[in-house]
C-alpha positions in Angstrom: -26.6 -11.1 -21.9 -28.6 -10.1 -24.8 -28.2 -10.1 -28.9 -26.8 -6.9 -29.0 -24.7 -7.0 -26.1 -23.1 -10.4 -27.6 -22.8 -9.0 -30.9 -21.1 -5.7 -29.7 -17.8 -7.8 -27.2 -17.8 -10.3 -30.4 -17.2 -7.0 -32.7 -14.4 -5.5 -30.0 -13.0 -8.8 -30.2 -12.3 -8.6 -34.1 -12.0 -5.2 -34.6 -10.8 -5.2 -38.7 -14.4 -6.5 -38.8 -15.9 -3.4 -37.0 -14.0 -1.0 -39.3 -15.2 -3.0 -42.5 -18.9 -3.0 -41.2 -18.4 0.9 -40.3 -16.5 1.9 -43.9 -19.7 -0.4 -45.0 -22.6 2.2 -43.5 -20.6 5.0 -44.3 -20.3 4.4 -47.9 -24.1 3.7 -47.4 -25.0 7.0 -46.1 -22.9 8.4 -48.5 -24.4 7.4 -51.6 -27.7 7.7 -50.0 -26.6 11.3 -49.4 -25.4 11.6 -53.3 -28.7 10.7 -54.8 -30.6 13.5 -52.7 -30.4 17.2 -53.6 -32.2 20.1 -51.7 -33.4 22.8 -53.8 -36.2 25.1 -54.2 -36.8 29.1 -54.4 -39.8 28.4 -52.1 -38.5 26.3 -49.3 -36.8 22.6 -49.4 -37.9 20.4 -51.5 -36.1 17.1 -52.3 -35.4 15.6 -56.1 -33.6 12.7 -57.1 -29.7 13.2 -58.3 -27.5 10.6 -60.1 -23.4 11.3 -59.2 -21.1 10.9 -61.8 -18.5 8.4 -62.0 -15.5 10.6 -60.6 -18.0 10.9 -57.3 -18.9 7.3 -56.9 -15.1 6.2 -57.3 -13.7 8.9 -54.5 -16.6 8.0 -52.7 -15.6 3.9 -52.6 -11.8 5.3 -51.9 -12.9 7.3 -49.3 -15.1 4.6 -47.4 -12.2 1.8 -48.3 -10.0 4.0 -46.3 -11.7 4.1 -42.9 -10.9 -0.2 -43.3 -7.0 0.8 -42.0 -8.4 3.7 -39.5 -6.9 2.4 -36.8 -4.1 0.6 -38.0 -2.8 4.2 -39.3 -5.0 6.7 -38.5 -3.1 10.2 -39.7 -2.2 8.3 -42.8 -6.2 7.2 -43.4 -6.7 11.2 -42.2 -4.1 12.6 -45.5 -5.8 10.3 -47.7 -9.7 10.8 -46.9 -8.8 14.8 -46.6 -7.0 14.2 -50.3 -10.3 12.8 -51.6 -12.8 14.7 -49.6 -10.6 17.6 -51.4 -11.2 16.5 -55.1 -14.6 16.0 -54.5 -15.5 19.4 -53.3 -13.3 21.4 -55.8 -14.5 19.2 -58.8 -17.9 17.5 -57.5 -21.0 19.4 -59.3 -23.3 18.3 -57.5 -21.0 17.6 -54.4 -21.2 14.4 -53.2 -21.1 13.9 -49.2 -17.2 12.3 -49.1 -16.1 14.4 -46.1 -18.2 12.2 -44.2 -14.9 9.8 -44.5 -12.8 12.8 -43.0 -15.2 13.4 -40.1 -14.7 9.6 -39.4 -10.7 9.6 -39.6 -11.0 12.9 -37.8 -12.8 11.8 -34.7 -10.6 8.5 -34.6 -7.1 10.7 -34.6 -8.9 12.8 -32.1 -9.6 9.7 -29.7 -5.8 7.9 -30.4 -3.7 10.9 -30.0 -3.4 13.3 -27.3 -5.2 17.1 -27.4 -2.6 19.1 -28.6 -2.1 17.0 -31.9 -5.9 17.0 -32.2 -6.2 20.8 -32.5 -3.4 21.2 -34.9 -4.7 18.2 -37.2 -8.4 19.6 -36.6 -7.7 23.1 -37.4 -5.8 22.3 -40.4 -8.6 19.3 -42.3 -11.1 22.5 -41.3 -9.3 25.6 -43.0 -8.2 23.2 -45.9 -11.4 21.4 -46.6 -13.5 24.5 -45.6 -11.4 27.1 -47.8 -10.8 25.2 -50.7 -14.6 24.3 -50.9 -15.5 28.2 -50.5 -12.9 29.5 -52.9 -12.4 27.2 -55.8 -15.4 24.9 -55.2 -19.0 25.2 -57.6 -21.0 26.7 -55.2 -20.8 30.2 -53.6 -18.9 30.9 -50.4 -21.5 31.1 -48.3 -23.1 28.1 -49.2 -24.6 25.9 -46.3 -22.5 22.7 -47.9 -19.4 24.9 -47.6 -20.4 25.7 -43.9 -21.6 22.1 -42.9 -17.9 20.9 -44.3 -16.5 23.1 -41.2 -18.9 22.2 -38.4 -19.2 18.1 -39.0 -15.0 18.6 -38.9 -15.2 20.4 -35.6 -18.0 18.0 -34.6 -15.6 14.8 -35.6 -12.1 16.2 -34.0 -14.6 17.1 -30.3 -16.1 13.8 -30.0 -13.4 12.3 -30.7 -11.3 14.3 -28.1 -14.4 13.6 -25.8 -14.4 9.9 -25.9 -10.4 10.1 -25.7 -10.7 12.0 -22.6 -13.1 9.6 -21.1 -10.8 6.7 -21.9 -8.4 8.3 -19.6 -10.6 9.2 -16.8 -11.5 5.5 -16.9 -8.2 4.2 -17.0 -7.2 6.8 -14.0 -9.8 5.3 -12.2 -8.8 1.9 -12.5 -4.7 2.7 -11.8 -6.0 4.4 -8.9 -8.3 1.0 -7.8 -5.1 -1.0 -8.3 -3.2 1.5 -6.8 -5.2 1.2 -3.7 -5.2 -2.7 -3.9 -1.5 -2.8 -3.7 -1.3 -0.5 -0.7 -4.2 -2.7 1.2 -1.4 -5.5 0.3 1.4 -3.5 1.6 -0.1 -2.5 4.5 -1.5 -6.2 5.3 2.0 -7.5 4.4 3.9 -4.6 7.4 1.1 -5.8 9.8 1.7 -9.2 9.4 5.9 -7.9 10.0 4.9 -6.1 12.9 3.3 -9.0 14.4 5.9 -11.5 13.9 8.5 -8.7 15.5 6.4 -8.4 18.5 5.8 -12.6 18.5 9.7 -12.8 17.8 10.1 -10.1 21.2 8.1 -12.0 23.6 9.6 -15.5 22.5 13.0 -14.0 23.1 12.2 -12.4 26.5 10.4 -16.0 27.2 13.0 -17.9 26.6 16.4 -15.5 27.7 14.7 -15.4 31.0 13.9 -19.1 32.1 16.7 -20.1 30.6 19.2 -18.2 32.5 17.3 -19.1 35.4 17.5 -23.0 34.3 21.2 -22.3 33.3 22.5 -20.9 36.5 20.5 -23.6 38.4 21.7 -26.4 37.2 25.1 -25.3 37.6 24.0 -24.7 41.2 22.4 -28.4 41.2 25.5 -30.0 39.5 28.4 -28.3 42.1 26.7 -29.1 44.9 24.7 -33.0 43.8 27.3 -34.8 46.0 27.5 -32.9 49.1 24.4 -31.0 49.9 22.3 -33.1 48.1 19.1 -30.9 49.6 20.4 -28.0 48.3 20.3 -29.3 44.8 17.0 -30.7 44.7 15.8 -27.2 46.1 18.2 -26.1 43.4 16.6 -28.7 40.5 12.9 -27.7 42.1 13.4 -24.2 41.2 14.7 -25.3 37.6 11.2 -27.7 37.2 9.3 -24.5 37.9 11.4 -22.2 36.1 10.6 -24.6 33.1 7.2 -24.9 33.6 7.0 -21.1 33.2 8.7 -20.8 30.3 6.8 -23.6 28.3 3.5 -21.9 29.8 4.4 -18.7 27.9 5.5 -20.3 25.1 2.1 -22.0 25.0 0.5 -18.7 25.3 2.7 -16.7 22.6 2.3 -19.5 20.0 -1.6 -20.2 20.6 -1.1 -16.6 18.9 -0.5 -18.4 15.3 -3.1 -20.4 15.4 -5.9 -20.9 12.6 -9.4 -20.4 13.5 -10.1 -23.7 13.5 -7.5 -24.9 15.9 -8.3 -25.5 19.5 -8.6 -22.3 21.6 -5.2 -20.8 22.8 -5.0 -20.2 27.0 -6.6 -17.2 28.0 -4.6 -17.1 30.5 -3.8 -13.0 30.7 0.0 -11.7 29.3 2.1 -10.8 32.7 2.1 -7.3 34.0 3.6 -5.7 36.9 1.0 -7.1 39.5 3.5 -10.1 39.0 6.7 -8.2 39.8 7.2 -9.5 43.3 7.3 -12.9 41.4 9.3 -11.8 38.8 12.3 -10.9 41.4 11.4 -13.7 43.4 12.5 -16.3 40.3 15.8 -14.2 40.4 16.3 -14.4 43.8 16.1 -18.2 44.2 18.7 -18.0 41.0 21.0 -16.3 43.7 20.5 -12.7 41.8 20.3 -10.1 44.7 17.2 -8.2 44.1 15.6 -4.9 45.9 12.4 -3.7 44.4 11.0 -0.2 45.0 7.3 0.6 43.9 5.6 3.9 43.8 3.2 3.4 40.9 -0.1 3.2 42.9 -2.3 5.2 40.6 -4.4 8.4 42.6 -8.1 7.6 42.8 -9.1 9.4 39.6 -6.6 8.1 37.5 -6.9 6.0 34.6 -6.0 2.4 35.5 -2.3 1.3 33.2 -3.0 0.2 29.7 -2.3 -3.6 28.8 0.3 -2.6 26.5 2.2 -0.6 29.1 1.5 -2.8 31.7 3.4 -5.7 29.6 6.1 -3.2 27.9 7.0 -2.4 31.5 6.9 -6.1 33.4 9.0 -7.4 29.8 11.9 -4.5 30.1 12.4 -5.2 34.3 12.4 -8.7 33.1 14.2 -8.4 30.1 17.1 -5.7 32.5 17.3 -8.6 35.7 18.2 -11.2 33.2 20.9 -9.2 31.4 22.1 -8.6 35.0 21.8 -12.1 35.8 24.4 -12.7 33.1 26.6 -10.1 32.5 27.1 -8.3 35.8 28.7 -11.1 37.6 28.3 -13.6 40.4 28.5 -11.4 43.2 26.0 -8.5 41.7 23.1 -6.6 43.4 19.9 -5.3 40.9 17.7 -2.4 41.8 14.4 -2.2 40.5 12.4 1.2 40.6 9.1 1.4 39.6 7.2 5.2 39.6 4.4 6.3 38.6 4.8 10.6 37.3 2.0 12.5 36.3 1.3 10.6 33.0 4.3 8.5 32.8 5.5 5.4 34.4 9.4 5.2 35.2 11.4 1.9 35.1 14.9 1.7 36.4 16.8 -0.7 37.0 20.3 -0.5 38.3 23.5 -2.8 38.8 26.8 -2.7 40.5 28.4 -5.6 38.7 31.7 -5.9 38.1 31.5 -8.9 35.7 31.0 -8.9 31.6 29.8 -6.0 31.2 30.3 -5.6 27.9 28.0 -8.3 26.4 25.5 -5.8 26.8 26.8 -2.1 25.9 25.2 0.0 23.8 25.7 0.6 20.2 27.3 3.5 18.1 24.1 4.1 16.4 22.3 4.4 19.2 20.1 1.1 18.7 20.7 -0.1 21.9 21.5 -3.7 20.3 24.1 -5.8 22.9 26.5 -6.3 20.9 29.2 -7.4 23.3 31.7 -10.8 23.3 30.8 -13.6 24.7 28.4 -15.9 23.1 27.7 -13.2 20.7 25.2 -10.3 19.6 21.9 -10.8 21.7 18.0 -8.6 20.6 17.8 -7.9 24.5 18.4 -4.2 24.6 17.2 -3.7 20.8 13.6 -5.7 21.8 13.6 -3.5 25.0 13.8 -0.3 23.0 11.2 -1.3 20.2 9.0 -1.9 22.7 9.5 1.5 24.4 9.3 3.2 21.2 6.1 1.3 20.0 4.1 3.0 22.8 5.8 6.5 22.1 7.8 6.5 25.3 11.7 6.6 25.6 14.8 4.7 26.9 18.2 5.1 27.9 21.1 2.3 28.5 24.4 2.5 29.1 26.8 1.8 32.1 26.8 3.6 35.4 30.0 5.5 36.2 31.9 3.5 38.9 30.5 0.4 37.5 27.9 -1.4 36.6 24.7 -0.5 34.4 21.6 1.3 34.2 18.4 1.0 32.3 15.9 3.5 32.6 12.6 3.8 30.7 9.5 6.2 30.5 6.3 4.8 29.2 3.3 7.1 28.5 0.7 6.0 30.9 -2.3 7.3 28.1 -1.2 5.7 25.1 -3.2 6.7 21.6 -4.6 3.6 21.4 -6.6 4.2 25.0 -7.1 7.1 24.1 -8.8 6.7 21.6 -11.3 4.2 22.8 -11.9 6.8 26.0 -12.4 9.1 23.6 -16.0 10.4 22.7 
């Protein structure tokens, strides 16, 4: 940082000292200006001039003044205009007071807003200017009569100038922080987004091997004493059924790792090439199960996106395991899988005659299984933000004659693949 540059933030930082040094060099160009007097019938020529002592005390008022300029800068305005007045009715020779005025005027100009600045600038200018051209010493036309109204105009548009650069500046600099707080925003809903999506898969991870472990262990524990085979194929099915579920816990919350934690599996999220499997858990938890597939994509087709491909494998699995406990012992699931045009249909279907109402939907619409029971599950809710993440639709509700029916459509070309297919 250099001399100057030091000097100038230790000056903003004490700014009564800048206006004393500035009232200072104004009253220095002022009585330098007061001992000067062009003159001549030949051209300009310069002569020496001594003020008398009604000029040299308006000119210390006026130059005192400009100490308070910011402090009260109308007030510093009346009184520099009073003096500056005084001195060019009465001054012969004039001395340069109005230099004060030009001061106060530009420091109005820059601390006020526009419309205050051209009533306050028009006004010192007609008063100053007039008075000098109609009861001052010198004719009307004078040049000193004329410069009083143009270093006036001068003061009030630099002033105005550097007040509307202030502005632009500070515009600038909302705007910057503006934008900093919606980076913030916007970081802080991504970081809600993923913990919603983290919070989905951890509750379709864990509703659906837990059921499974649930209702197998009630298998293992009916039957431990008198088909003992039948429970350890009924307490093998609960070790794998475990062994699942803490796998894609593993999986979900490598997701919250730092980046200097060890490497989460890369083991790739479930889709519907795991379907078969998906029914086949179900099955061995005594769930009848019938799966119908026509989603075998033509041969120019664009292969299912990853998000689809999971949305789609999480609401069959997400459907079976509200079946699994809510339709009853003795219920049958159908699981229809279609590929349309550009959408991919799920539907899955019960006849269950059991609590059906642990999973109805709600008045609003939300889908939310609200029913008794054990209370208020996320099942459908998770189901439909899912669906409605990837822009495609769902319906729930119960089939007529029994049972329920869940039925989504998921855009096969979502905006995201798209986009990177795009050019």
């Amino acid at each position: 940082m250099s001399t100057f540059q030091r000097a100038r933030r230790r000056l903003r930082a004490h700014p009564f000292a800048l206006d004393a040094a500035l009232a200072a060099g104004v009253l220095v160009c002022i009585v330098a200006g007061s001992l000067v007097e062009p003159h001549g019938p030949d051209g300009v020529t310069w002569a020496l001039r001594t003020p008398d002592a009604l000029s040299l005390v308006l000119m210390v008022l006026g130059a005192a003044a400009l100490v308070l300029r910011r402090r009260a800068p109308l007030a510093v305005l009346a009184f520099t205009g009073g003096v500056s007045l005084v001195e060019s009715v009465t001054g012969d020779p004039r001395a340069p007071v109005a230099m004060c005025v030009v001061v106060a005027l530009y420091t109005v100009a820059s601390a006020t807003d526009r419309p205050t600045t051209w009533r306050v600038g028009l006004l010192t200018m007609t008063v100053l200017t007039g008075a000098a051209m109609i009861a001052g010493p010198l004719p009307w036309y004078a040049q000193e009569n004329l410069a009083i109204l143009a270093w006036t105009g001068i003061g009030a548009t630099a002033g105005d100038a550097v007040r509307s650069r202030r502005a632009f500046v500070q515009a600038i600099r909302e705007r910057a922080e503006r934008a900093e707080r919606t980076r913030e925003e916007e970081a802080r809903r991504r970081v809600a987004e993923e913990r919603l999506r983290i919070a989905r898969d951890l509750h379709d991870v864990v509703a659906h091997h837990i059921a499974l472990v649930n209702v197998q262990a009630g298998v293992a524990a009916h039957v431990m004493d008198k088909r003992p085979d039948q429970a350890k194929e009924a307490l093998a099915h609960v070790r794998e059924a475990s062994r699942s579920a803490l796998g894609e816990l593993r999986a979900t919350v490598g997701l919250l790792r730092q980046s200097g934690d060890p490497e989460a599996p890369t083991e790739p999220a479930p889709g519907l090439d795991r379907l078969d499997d998906l029914a086949g858990t179900f099955r061995n938890a005594g769930l009848r199960v019938l799966v119908a597939r026509e989603d075998q994509r033509p041969d120019h087709a664009p292969a299912l996106p990853a998000a689809v491909d999971l949305a789609a494998y999480r609401v069959v699995q997400e459907a079976l395991t509200n079946v699994q406990k809510h339709a009853g012992a003795e219920a049958k699931a159908e699981v229809s899988v279609v590929r349309v045009g550009p959408h991919l249909e799920i539907t899955v279907l019960d006849d269950g005659t059991g609590n059906g109402g642990g999973r109805r939907e709600a008045p609003d619409g939300t889908g939310t299984d609200t029913g008794s029971g054990n209370g208020g599950g996320h099942g459908l809710l998770g189901m439909r933000e899912r669906v409605t993440a990837l822009r495609g639709t769902l319906t729930t509700g119960p089939r007529y004659g029994g049972g329920f029916r869940v039925h989504a459509i998921l855009p096969v070309e979502t905006h995201t693949s798209a986009a990177q297919d795009g050019p």
